[in-house]
DOKE-211121 format. One record per residue (C-alpha): residue in one letter; x, y, z. Coordinates in pm, 1 decimal. Layout:
<sites>
kolpa c1 c2 c3
A X Y Z
...
</sites>
This chain:
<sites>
kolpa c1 c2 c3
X 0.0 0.0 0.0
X 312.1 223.1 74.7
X 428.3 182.4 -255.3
X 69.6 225.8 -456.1
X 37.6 590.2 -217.8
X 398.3 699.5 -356.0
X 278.0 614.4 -674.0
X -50.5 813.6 -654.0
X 77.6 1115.2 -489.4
X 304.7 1178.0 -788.7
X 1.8 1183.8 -997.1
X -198.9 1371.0 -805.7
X 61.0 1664.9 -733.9
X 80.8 1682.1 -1156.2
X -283.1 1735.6 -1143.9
X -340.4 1975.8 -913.0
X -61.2 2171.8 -1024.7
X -235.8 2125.1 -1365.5
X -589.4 2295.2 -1140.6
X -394.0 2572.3 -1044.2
X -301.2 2671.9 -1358.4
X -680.0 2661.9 -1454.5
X -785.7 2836.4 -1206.8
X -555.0 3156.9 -1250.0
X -648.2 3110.4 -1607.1
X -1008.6 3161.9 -1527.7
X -920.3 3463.7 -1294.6
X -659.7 3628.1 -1352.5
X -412.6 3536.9 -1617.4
X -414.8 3825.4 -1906.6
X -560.5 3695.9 -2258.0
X -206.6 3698.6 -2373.1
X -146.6 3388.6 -2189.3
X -390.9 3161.6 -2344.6
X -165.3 2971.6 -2641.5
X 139.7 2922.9 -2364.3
X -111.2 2776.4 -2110.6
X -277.5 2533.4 -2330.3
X 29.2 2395.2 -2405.5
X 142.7 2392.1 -2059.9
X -222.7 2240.7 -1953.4
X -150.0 2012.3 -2192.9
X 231.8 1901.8 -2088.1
X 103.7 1868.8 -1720.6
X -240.5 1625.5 -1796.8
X -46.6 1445.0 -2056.0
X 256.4 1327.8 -1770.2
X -1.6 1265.7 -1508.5
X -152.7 1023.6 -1702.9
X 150.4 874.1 -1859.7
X 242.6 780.5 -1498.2
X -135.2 706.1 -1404.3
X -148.0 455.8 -1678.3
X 208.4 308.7 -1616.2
X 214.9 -95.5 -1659.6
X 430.5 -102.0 -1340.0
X 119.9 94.3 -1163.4
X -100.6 -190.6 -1278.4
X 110.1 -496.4 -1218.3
X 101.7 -318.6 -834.9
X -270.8 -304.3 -826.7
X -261.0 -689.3 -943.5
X 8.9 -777.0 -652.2
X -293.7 -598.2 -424.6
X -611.2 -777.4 -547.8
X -612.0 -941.6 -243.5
X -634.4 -672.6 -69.2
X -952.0 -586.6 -254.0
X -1144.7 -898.4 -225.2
X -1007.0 -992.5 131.1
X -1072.8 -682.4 318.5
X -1471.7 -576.0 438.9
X -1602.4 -371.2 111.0
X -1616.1 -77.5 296.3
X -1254.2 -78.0 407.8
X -1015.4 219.0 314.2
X -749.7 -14.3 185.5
X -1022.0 -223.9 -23.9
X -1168.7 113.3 -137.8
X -848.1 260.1 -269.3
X -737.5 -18.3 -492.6
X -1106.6 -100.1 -591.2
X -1110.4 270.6 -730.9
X -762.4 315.5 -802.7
X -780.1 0.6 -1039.7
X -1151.7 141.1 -1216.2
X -1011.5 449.0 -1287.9
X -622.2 317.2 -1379.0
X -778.3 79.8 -1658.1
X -1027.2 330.2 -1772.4
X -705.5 623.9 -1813.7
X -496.4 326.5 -1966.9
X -709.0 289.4 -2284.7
X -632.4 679.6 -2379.1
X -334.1 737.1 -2516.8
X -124.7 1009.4 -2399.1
X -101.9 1212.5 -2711.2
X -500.7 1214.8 -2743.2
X -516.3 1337.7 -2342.5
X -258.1 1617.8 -2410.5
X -458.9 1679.6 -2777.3
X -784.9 1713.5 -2584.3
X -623.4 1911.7 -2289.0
X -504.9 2173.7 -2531.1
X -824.3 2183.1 -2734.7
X -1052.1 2249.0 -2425.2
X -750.8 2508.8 -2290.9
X -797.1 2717.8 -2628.3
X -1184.3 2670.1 -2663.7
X -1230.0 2802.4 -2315.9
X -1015.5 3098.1 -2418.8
X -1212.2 3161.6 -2725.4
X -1588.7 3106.2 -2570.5
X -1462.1 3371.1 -2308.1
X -1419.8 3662.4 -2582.2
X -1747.9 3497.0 -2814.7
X -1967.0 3455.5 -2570.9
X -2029.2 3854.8 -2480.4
X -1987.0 3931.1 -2864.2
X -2269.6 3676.3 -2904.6
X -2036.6 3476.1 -3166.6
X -2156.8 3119.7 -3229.3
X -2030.5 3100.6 -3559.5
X -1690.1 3182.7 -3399.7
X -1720.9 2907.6 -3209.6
X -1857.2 2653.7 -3439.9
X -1529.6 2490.5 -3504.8
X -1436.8 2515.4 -3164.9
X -1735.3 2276.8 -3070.6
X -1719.1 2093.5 -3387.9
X -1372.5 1971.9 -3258.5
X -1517.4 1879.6 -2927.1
X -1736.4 1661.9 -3026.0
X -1486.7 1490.8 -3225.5
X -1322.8 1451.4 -2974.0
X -1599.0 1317.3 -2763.8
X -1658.7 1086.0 -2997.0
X -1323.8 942.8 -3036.6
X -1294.0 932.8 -2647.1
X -1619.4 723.3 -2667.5
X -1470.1 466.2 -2950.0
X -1125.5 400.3 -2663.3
X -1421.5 227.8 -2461.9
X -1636.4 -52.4 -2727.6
X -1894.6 -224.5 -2575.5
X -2124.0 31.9 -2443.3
X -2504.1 41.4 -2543.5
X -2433.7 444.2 -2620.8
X -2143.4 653.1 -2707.4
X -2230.8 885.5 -2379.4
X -2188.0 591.8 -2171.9
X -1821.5 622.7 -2150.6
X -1823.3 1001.4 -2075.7
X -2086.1 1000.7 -1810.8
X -1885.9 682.0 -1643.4
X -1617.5 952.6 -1607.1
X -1823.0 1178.6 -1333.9
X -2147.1 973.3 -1239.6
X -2047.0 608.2 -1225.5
X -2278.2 329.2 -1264.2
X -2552.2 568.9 -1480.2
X -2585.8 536.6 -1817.8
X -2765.5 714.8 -2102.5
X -3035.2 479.6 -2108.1
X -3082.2 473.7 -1744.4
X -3083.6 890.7 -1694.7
X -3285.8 943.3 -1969.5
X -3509.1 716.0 -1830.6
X -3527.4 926.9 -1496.0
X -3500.1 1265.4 -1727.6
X -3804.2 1157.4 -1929.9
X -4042.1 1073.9 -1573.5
X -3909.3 1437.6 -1444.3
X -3943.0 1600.1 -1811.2
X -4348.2 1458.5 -1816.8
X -4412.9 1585.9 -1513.0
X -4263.0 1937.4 -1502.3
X -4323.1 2082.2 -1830.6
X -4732.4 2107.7 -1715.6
X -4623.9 2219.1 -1363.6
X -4436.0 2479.4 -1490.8
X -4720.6 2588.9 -1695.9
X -4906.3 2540.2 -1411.4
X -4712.2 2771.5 -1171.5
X -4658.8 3054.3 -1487.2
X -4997.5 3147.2 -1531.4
X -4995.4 3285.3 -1160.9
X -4917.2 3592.9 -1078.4
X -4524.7 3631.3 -1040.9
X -4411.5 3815.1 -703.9
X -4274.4 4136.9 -718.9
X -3913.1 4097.4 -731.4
X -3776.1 4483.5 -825.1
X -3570.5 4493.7 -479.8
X -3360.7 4230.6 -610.3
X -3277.4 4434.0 -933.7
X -3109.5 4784.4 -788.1
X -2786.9 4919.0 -749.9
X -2599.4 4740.4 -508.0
X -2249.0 4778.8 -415.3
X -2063.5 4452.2 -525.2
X -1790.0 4518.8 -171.8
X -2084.8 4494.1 36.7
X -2265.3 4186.6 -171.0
X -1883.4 4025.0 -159.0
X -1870.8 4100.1 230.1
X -2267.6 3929.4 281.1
X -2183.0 3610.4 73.9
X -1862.3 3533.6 257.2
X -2080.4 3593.5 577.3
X -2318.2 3334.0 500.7
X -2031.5 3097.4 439.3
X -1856.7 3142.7 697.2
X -2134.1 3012.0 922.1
X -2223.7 2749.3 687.2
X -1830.1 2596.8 778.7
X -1682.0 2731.2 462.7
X -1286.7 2738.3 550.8
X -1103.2 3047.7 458.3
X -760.0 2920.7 614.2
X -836.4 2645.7 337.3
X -967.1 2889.1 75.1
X -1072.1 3200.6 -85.2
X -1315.3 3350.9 -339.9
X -1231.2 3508.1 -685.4
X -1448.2 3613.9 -980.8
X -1416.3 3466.6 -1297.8
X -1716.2 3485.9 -1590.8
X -1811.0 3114.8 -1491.2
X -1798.5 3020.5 -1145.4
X -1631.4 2692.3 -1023.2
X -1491.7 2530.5 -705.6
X -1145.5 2364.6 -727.3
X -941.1 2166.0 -543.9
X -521.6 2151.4 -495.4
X -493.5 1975.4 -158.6
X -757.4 1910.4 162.9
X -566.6 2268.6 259.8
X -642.1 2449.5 -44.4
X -1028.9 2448.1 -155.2
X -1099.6 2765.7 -373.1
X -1435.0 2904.9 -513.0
X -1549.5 3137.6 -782.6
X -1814.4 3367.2 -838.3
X -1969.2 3654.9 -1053.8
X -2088.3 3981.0 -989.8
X -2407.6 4147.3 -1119.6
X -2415.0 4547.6 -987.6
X -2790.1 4567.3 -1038.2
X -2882.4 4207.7 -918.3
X -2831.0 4060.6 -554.1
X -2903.6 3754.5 -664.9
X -2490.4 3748.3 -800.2
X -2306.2 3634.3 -617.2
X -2494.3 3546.7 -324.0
X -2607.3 3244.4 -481.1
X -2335.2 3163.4 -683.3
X -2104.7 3207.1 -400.0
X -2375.6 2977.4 -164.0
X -2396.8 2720.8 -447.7
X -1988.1 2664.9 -486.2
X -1924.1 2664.0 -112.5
X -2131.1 2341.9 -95.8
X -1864.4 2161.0 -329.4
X -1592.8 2341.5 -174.8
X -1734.7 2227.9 198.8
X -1761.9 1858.7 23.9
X -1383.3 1833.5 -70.1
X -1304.4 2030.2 291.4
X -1477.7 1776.6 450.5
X -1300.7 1446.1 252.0
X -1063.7 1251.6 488.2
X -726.7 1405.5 521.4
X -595.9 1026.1 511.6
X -716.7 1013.7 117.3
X -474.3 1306.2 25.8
X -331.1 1221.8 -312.7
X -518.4 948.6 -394.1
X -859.9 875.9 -598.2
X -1035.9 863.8 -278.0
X -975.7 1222.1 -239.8
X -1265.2 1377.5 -387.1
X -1602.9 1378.8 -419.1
X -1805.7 1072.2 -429.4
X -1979.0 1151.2 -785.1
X -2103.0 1445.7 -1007.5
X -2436.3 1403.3 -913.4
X -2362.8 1368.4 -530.2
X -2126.4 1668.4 -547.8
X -2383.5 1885.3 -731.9
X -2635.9 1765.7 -465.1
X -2467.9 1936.9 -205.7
X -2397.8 2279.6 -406.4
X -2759.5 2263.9 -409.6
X -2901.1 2158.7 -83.6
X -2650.2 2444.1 50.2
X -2846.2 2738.6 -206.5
X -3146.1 2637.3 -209.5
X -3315.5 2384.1 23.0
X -3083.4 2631.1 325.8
X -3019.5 2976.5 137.0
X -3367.0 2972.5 -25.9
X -3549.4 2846.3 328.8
X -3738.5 3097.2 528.7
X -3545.3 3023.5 836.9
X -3221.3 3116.3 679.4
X -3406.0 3417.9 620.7
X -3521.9 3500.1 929.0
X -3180.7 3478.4 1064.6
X -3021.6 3662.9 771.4
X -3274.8 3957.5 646.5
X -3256.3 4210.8 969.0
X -2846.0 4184.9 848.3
X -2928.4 4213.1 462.2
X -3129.4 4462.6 529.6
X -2850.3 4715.3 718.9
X -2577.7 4613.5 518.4
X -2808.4 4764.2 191.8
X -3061.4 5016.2 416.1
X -3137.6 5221.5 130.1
X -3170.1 4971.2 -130.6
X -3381.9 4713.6 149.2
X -3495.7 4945.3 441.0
X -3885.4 4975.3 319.4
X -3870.9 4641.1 154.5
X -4077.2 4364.7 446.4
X -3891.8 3985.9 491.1
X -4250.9 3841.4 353.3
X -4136.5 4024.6 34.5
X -3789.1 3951.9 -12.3
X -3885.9 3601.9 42.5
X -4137.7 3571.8 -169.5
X -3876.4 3779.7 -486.2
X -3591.8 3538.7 -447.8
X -3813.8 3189.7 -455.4
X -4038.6 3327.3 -709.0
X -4073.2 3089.3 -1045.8
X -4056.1 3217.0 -1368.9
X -3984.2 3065.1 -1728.9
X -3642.2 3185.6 -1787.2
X -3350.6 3145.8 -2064.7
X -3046.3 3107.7 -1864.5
X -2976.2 2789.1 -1631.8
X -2744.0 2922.0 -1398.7
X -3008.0 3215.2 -1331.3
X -3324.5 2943.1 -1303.4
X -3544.1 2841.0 -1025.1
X -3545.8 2509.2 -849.9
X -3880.6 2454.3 -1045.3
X -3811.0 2503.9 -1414.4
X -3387.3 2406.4 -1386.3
X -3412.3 2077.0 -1415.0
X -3579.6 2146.0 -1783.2
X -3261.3 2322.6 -1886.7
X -3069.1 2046.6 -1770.9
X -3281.9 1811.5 -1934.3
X -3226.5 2016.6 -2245.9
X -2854.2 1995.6 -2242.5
X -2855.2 1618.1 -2172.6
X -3047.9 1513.4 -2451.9
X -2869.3 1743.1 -2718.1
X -2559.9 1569.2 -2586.0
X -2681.3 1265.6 -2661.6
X -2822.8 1379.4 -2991.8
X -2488.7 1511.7 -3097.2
X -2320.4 1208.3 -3030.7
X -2537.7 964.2 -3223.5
X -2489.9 1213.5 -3498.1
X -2887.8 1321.3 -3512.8
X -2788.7 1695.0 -3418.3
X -2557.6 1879.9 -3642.7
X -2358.5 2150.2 -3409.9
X -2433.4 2399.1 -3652.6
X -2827.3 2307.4 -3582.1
X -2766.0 2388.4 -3217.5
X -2879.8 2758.4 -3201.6
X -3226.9 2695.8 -3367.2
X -3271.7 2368.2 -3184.7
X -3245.9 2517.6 -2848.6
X -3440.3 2797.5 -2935.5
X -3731.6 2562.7 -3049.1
X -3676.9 2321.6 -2748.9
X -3711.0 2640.3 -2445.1
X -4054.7 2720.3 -2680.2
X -4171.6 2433.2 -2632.2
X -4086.6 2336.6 -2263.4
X -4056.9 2682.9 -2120.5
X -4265.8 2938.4 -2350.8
X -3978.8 3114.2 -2410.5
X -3713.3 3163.7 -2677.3
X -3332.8 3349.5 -2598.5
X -3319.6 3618.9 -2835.5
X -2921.9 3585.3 -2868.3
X -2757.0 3261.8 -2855.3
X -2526.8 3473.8 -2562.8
X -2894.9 3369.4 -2327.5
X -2916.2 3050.7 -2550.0
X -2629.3 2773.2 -2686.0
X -2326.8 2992.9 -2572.4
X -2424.7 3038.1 -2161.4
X -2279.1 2753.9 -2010.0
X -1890.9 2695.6 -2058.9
X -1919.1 2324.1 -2010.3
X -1865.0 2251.1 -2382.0
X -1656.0 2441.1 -2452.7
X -1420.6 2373.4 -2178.9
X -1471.0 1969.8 -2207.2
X -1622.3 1713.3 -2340.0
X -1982.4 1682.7 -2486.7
X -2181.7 1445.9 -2273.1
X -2094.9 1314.0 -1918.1
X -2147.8 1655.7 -1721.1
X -2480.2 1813.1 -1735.5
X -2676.5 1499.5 -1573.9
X -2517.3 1541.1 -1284.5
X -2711.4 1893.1 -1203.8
X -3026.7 1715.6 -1281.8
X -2911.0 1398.0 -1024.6
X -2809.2 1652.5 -805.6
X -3069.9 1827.9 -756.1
X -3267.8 1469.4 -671.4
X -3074.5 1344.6 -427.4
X -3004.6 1704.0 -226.0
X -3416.1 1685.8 -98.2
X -3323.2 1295.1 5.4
X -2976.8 1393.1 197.7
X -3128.1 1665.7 334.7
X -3471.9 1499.0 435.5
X -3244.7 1256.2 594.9
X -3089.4 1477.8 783.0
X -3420.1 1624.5 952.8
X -3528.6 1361.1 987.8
X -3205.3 1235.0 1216.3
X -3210.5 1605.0 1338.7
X -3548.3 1781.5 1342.2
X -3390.3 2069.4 1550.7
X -3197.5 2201.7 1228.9
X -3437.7 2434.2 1079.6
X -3461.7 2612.2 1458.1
X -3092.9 2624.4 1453.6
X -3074.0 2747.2 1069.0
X -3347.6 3030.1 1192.8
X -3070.4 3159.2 1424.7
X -2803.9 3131.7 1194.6
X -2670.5 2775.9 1318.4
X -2555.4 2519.9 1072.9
X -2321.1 2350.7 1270.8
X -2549.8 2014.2 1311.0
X -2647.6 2014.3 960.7
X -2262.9 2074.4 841.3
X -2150.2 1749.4 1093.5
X -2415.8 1501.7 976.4
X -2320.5 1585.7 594.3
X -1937.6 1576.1 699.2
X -2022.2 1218.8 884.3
X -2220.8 1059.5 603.1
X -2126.1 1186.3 287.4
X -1815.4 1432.5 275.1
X -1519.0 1270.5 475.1
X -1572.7 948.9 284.9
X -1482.3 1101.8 -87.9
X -1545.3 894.5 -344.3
</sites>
């Protein structure tokens, strides 16, 4: 085991140096830098997996087998060479040069949707995603055997789902919220014009990390930055950072960006200091991560007891902006539902459908049905139909999300979706463990919620 950890932590150092070369791209590195760190993305990924996919790695993991079938399933020892040996033989049927070709695609296409996206510039991005799904494809064709060519790219960050299964779960949630939605929009939408004013972004900044601090957000183990996207990342248990964006005339940004990313950062905070450098060492899943991103902004920072704690201090850090404006009210603007064209903006009633949306382009794409350069119209036409609305750039429409642009096509987007799911059942299970939380939420308590998630679902990684 001493030997496979050596092994491991070499690989993992490579890729988290490789993560903070990311992230400064995605904050602060000048444009200029873009060609020279694509390349150096590229160097970095391409000798992590060179040694991740090693012979001598997997003639170690053999020498261990024992270990894995011996030992109680649940043991760390049988857990790290169970994983350690998925993930080795899935990284050993990619060849190097495709993992660095692919690392500097993504590097340059981020780069590029970064300057297109505000110019509204599909068409100078075509060939940018034209690439990528290339590239998915070939990525999909290292891996024969599966019943679909996403099946190999969602094995990546939810394993054991495949295509069939989540679009069997997508189509049950699809039938059942496009009427609901329809349902809910014909109401009459809450007022929500004290959201949209001027509001200074030092004192939205200084509320956010507030709220996260109390949630158990550690800033000796991180930080927050802006970037146009925002993102959690990890280098090392002691260095968890987030990301946000700022609106000036919207309080929604960052406040719920910055809520949403501190519940991955908390995850990877919370993982076992005794998995450090090794597969174990992050989150358990897409899906699971993403379910605690949202549990943390919305089933908590959407609640009315996080509200009742957090208003009266809202409300005289922003007295002009806030000062006539009653807690019924506020509550009411930032839960109300509304058919909308941008994911990372929608409610917890009508995001799922955008999700939805993504996933089954994906798989579209992939089987070769959707033509990228189709994209623009056919999302336009799909938001008609399942949200009554249609973006009137494709800046609100194909170009928001930076997923595809900085990755593959297919094996992401479910996880919101999943996510989403499985944050009401963690968090229903911790009530019901802990019925006392949403009395010590309504005085600004999260301690007992933050343990029972650390206990049962962050310190045990993946």
């Amino acid at each position: 085991m001493r030997r496979l950890r050596e092994r491991l932590a070499e690989v993992y150092d490579l890729r988290y140096a490789a993560a903070v070369l990311y992230w400064d791209q995605a904050t602060y590195m000048p444009p200029g830098g873009a060609a020279a760190r694509g390349r150096q993305l590229a160097t970095l990924r391409r000798i992590a997996h060179e040694k991740f996919t090693d012979p001598a790695l997997g003639e170690l993991l053999e020498e261990l087998r024992p270990v894995e079938e011996e030992s109680p399933y649940g043991s760390d020892e049988a857990a790290l060479v169970r994983v350690t040996r998925r993930e080795h033989e899935r990284a050993a049927r990619l060849p190097p040069e495709f993992v660095a070709e692919l690392s500097g695609h993504t590097s340059a296409s981020y780069a590029a949707w970064t300057r297109a996206r505000p110019a509204d510039d599909f068409e100078g991005m075509r060939p940018y995603l034209e690439k990528t799904l290339e590239l998915s494809r070939r990525y999909a064709e290292f891996f024969p055997g599966h019943e679909h060519p996403a099946d190999p790219l969602i094995e990546v960050s939810d394993h054991g789902m495949t295509a069939l299964s989540v679009r069997a779960a997508f189509s049950e949630l699809r039938e059942a919220l496009v009427p609901l939605v329809a349902e809910v929009s014909g109401r009459p939408l809450p007022d929500d014009s004290c959201l949209r004013q001027p509001f200074d972004e030092a004192g939205q900044f200084a509320f956010s990390e507030e709220v996260i601090r109390r949630f158990g957000y550690d800033f000796e183990r991180g930080r927050q930055d802006l970037t146009v996207h925002p993102f959690a990342t990890k280098f090392s248990t002691g260095d968890v950072r987030i990301t946000t964006r700022s609106r000036e005339n919207d309080l929604r940004s960052p406040l719920f960006p910055t809520l949403h990313e501190s519940g991955h950062a908390m995850f990877e905070q919370g993982v076992s200091g005794a998995y450090e450098g090794t597969p174990l060492s992050r989150g358990t899943s897409m899906g699971v991560h993403e379910s605690q991103s949202r549990l943390w902004e919305n089933l908590v920072g959407r609640s009315r007891p996080f509200w009742e704690f957090f208003y009266p201090r809202l409300r005289d850090a922003f007295p002009e902006q806030l000062g006539s404006v009653e807690q019924e009210e506020f509550y009411r603007a930032i839960n109300r539902v509304e058919r909308s064209l941008v994911r990372t903006d929608a409610d917890e009633v009508t995001y799922n459908l955008h999700v939805i949306l993504r996933f089954d382009f994906e798989l579209a794409m992939l089987e070769g049905n959707l033509a990228v350069r189709d994209l623009p119209e056919a999302w336009r036409e799909r938001l008609r139909k399942d949200l009554g609305v249609v973006p009137e750039t494709d800046r609100d429409g194909v170009l928001q999300d930076a997923h595809w642009f900085n990755g593959t096509i297919g094996g992401m987007f479910q996880g919101y979706a999943l996510g989403n799911i499985m944050s009401a059942q963690f968090f229903d299970a911790a009530l019901r463990e802990h019925p006392e939380i949403p009395g010590e939420v309504s005085s600004g308590e999260f301690g007992t919620l933050h343990g029972w998630l650390t206990e049962n679902v962050y310190r045990h990684g993946k």
